[in-house]
N, C-alpha and C positions, 0 to 999 in steps of 0.2 A: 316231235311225236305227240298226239291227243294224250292227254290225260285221263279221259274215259277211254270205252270200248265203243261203236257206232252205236247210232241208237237201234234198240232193239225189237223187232215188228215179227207179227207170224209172217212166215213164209207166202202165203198168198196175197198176203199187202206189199210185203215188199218186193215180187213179181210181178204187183199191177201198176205198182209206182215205175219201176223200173222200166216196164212197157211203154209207160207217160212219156219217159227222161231218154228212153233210146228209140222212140218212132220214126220214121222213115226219112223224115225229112230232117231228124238232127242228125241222124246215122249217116246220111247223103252229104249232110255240111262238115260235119264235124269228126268221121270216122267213126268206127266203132268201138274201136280202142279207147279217145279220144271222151269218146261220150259216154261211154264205161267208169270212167275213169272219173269223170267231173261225178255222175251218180255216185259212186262209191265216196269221195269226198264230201257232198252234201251230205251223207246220212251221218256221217264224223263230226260234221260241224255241228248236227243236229240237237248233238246228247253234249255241248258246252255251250254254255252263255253268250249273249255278243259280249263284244269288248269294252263296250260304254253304256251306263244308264243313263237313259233319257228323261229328264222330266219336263212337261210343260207346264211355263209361269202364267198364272190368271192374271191376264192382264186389266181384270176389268178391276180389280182392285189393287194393283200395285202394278212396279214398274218390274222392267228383266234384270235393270241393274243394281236392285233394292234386292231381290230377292238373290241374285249372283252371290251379292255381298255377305247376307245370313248365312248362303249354303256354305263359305268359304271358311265362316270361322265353326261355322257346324263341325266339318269335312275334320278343323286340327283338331277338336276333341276328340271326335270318333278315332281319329288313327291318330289319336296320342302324338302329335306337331308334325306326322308327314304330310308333305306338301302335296298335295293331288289338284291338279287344275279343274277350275269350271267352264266349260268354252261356253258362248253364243253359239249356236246355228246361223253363218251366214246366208242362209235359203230360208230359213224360218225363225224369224227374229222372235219368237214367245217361245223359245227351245233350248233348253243347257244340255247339254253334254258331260259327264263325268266318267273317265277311264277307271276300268273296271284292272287290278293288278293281281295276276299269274296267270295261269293257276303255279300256286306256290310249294315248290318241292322238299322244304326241309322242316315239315312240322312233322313233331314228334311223336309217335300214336301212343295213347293211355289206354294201361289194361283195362279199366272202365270202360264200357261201351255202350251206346245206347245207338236202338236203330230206328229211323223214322220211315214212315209212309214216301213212295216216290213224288206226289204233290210237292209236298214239304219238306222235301231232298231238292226239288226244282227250286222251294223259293228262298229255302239256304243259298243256296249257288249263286243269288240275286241279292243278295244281303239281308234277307230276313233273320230274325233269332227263330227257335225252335219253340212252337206255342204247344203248351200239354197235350192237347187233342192230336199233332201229328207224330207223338211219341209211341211207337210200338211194344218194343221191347228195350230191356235195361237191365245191365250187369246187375246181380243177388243184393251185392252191396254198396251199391248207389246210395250215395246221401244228398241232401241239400250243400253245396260249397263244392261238392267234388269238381277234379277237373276230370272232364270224360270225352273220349273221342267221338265223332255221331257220323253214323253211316246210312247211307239211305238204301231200302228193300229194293230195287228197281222195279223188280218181277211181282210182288206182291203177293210170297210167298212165308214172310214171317207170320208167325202167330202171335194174336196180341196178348200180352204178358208173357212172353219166352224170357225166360234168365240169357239163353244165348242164342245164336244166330250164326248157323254155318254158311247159309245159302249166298246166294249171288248179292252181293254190298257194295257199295262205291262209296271209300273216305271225303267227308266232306270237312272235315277239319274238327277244331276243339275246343270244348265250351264249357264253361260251368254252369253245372244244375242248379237249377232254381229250386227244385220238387225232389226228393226221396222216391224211392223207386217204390214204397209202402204209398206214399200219397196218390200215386199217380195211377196204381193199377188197385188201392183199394175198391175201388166203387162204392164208396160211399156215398161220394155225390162228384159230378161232375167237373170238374177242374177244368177253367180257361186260363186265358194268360199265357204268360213265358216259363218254358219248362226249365230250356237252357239256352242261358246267353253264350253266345258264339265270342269267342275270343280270338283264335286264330281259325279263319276258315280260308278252306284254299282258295278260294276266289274271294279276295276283298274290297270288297262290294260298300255301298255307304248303305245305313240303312236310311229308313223313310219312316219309321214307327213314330207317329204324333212329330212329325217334323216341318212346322210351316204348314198345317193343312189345309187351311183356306187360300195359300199365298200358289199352290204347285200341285199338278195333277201327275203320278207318277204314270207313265206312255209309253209303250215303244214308240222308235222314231217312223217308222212306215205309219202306223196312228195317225200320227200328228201329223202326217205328209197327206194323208186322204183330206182331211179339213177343208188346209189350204186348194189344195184341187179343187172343191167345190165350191172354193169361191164366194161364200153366204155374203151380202151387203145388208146394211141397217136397213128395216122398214121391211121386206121379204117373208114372207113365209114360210116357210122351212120344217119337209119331214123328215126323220129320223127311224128308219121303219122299224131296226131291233136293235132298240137303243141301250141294253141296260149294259156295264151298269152307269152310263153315261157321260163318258170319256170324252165321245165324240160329239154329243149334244151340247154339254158343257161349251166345247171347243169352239161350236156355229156360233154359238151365244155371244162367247164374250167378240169373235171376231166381228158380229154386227151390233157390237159396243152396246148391247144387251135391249137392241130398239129392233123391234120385227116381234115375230112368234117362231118359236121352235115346239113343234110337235114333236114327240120323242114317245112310240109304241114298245109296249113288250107285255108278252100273253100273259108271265109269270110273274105273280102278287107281289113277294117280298125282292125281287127284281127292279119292280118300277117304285117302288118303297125306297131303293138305291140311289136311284137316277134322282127323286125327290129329295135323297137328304144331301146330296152332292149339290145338286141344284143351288141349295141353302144354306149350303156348307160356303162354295164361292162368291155367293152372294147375284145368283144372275138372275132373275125375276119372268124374262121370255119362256121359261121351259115349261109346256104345260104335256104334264106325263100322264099317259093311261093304260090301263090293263086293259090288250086288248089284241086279239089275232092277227097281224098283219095283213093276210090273206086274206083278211073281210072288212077290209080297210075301206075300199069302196061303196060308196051308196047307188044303189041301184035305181031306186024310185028318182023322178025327178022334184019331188018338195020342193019347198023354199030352207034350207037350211035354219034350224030352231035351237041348234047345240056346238059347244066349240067341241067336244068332242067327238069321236069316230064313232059311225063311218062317216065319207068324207065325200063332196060333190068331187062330181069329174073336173079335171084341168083346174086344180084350188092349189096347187104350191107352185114355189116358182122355183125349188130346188128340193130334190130326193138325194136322201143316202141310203143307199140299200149296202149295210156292211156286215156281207148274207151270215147267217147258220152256217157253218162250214164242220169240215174234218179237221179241222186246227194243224194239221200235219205239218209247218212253218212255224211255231210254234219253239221256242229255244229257252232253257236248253228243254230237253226231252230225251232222257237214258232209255226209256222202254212207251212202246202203245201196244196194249193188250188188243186193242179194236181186233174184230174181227171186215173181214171186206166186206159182208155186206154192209154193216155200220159205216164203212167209209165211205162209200158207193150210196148210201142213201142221204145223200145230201143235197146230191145236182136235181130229183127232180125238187125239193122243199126251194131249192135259191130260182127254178125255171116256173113256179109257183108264184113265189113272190115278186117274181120280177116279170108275169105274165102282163098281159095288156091288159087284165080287169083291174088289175092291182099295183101296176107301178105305173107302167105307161101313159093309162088314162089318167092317175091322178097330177100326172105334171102338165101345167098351161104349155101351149105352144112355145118356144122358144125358152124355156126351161133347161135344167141341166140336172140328170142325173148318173152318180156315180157310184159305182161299184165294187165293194173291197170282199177279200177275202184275207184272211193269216194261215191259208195255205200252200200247197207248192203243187199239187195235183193238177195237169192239165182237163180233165174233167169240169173240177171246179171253177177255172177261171176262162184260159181261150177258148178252152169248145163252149162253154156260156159266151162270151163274146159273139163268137161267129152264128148261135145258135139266135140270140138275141137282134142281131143285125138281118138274120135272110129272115125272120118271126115279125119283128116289126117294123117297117118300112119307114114309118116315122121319127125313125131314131137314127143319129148317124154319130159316130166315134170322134173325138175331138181329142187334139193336144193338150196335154196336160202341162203345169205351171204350178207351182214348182216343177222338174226333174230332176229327180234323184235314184230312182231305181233304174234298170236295165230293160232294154226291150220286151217283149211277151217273147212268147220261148215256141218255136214254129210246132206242129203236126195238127194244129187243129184248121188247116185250109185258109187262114188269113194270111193278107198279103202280106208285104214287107213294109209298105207305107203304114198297113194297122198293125203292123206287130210294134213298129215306132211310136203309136199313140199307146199303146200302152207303157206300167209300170210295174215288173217283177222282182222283187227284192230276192237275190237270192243268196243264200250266208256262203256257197261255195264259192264264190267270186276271189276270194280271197283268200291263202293261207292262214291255218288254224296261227293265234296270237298267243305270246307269250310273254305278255309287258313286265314290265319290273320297274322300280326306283328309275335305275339309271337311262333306260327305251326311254321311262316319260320324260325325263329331264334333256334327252337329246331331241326329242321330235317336236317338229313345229306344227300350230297350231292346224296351222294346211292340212300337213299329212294325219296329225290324226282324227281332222273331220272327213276328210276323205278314206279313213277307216270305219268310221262311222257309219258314214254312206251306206258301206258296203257290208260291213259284219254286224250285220242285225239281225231280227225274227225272217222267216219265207213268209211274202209278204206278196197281193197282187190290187192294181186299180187300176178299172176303165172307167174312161168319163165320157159319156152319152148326152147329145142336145138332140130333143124333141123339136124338130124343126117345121111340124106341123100338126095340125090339130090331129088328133088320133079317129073322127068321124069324116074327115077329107078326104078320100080316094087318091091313089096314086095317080098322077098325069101320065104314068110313062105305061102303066098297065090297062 
């Protein structure tokens, strides 16, 4: 049985999604029972964690099995000598694995109580501690040392400083306070840092807090799967349209052993401020970051180019990642999305924007390759961009992707069954909800549970697209 309750959407999103997951042509494949029934399981899966954290090793300064080796005796401190494996990724050899154990049924709940913000209920669940700022409310007589139970708002209906909280709460385990309940909702002055340190949280999770940080980029595994898709080689060019806060820039870089140029754009200041200290932080020296609108990425005039930065001559890279703006709806865990539809619905035209022919198309050379992600589950956002993109520019044609790891594209949006194959859609229903423990890990082999991995992670989607001629050549066949 899930440990939360599904995650929780207004009523009009979750009839527009529903529309996405039962359209005619899954209803036709799959029944309607059938296909009822996987929708209703996604939105369960939605509101718990995958079962494994991912991190990718920078390999441009150390190896996979140097940093394996740190995380392993990290892993016996944090959980006081339990043994928790570190796997490799055998598809993506710069990728650990770490199994994620429960969620855990016999912690105890303390009359103390503090309730957190649903963000920071999500990154509890992920092994974070409890940082001041997403502290809501807290028991009268909270001190610094107590041990206090912490619940998170889902709905976002506490008041900040409530002594108590009757509303809608999901237990996330127990922790000792770092802050007094006077320090914290004084206002005296701002308070950062760790409120409370988690002790027993139902999901035990490793954290990542100053752990190796030059050495490991904390990722989901769909993330790290987009990269490899794209393929980047040393000496290349390489854009990165909304890059922050630099996961995936990072990633091109160290893969073209930090010899080429990575362009890495994002409109928002202290965004590409991000992308810059990660940069710096890894040590990769190709990433050259700018503040600056995707969408006007293109230069129009034809100059002679006088600046490395945007906008940017037609046909100047020789690989795009467009890893669009989205509705994050894939997105794990995720107890509640207040969105309203139009907010989710105003996505496809900003990603049919960016991915127009003034703006993506033109600016990859002939014979180029650009790919496309999203971290949603929305047919909207991914296959009907697909299909939208394909009859739009004729110049572009769908290619197999390399790695494989996710599951076909998901039919109603008119593609055939050859391009529903070139796609990758990660979906967390594939799989029954997990309920690992000591003993699961210590029986499963290493096989099955990268082959959970696989599959129980973030809703996740990637098409990869070659510009197979110039975008000023005319069709022969029209």
């Amino acid at each position: 049985m899930p440990v939360f309750p599904k995650i929780s959407l207004r009523p009009e999103v979750e009839k527009y999604l529903k529309d996405g997951f039962m359209n005619k042509e899954v209803v036709n494949t799959l029944g309607k029972a059938a296909a009822e029934r996987k929708f209703e399981t996604l939105l369960k899966h939605l509101s718990h964690p995958p079962s494994f954290t991912t991190v990718r090793v920078n390999t441009h300064l150390t190896s996979v099995q140097h940093v394996k080796t740190l995380l392993l005796d990290e892993f016996q401190k944090q959980f006081n000598g339990l043994s928790v494996p570190v796997l490799q990724h055998p598809d993506l050899e710069d990728v650990l694995l770490i199994p994620v154990i429960g969620p855990r049924k016999n912690i105890k709940k303390q009359q103390c109580e503090a309730v957190v913000g649903a963000q920071c209920g999500n990154a509890v669940l992920r092994g974070a501690h409890v940082y001041v700022p997403g502290i809501v409310s807290a028991s009268s007589f909270m001190k610094a040392g107590d041990v206090i139970s912490v619940y998170s708002d889902i709905k976002g209906k506490c008041k900040k400083g409530a002594r108590e909280f009757d509303g809608t709460k999901v237990f996330l385990g127990n922790g000792i306070s770092a802050r007094s309940r006077k320090e914290i909702f004084s206002g005296l002055c701002e308070l950062k840092g760790i409120g409370i340190r988690m002790t027993e949280p139902i999901y035990l999770s490793p954290s990542f807090d100053n752990v190796l940080p030059g050495y490991l980029f904390l990722q989901n595994l769909p993330s790290a799967v987009v990269t490899h898709v794209l393929h980047p080689q040393p000496g290349e060019r390489v854009l990165d349209l909304c890059a922050a806060p630099g996961g995936k820039a990072t990633h091109i870089a160290a893969l073209m052993h930090d010899q080429g140029e990575v362009i890495a754009l994002d409109k928002i200041p202290n965004k590409v401020e991000k992308i810059k200290q990660n940069a710096l932080l890894l040590g990769l020296n190709s990433i050259k970051a700018f503040c600056f609108d995707g969408t006007k990425a293109l230069k129009h005039d034809m100059t002679e180019d006088t600046q490395e930065g945007p906008p940017f001559s037609p046909e100047s890279f020789d690989r795009i990642l467009l890893d669009a703006p989205c509705s994050g709806m894939g997105q794990r865990p995720n107890m509640a999305c207040t969105w309203t539809l139009k907010e989710v619905m105003s996505y496809q035209p900003l990603q049919r924007k960016l991915f127009s022919v003034l703006f993506a198309a033109q600016l990859l050379k002939p014979g180029g390759m650009l790919v496309y992600s999203t971290c949603t589950i929305t047919l909207a956002e991914n296959e009907e961009q697909v299909a939208w993109a394909l009859s739009t520019f004729p110049c572009l044609q769908l290619q197999p992707q390399e790695p494989r790891i996710g599951e076909e594209g998901m039919m109603g949006a008119g593609l055939s069954l050859e391009q529903l194959r070139q796609l990758q859609r990660f979906d967390p229903s594939a799989v029954p909800l997990q309920d690992p423990d000591q003993d699961a890990l210590r029986d499963a082999t290493a096989e099955d549970m990268i082959r959970l991995a696989n599959k129980d992670c973030i809703g996740f989607f990637i098409a990869k697209f070659l510009k197979w001629k110039s975008t000023s050549e005319k069709d022969p066949q029209k």
